[in-house]
Residue, then its C-alpha position, 0 to 999 in steps of 0.5 A: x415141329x422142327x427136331x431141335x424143338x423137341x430136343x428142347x421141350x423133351x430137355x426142359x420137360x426132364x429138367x422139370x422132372x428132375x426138379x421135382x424129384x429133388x423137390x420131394x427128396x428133401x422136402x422143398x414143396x416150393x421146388x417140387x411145384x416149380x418142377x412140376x409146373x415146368x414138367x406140365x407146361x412143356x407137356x402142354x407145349x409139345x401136344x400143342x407142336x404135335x397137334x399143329x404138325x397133324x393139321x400141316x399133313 
């Protein structure tokens, strides 16, 4: 995984962070399950990078 690919997915991983935040700070159950769905699926995203990268050595 290249350094602008985990840029991005850490961006996007705290932009979901943030969502849910917001999401529970004024009581939007819809944006606090967007947030976390975001937060998961780049999460899930960077162990599938990470585990690609330990079979490349």
């Amino acid at each position: 995984m290249g350094v602008g690919d985990k840029a991005k997915n850490v961006a996007k991983e705290t932009k979901g962070k943030i969502k849910k935040e917001t999401g529970e700070a004024t009581d939007d159950r819809d944006l606090q399950a967007e947030g976390k769905a975001e937060q998961s699926a780049n999460a899930l995203k960077q162990a599938g990078e990470k585990t690609k990268d330990a079979f490349k050595k």
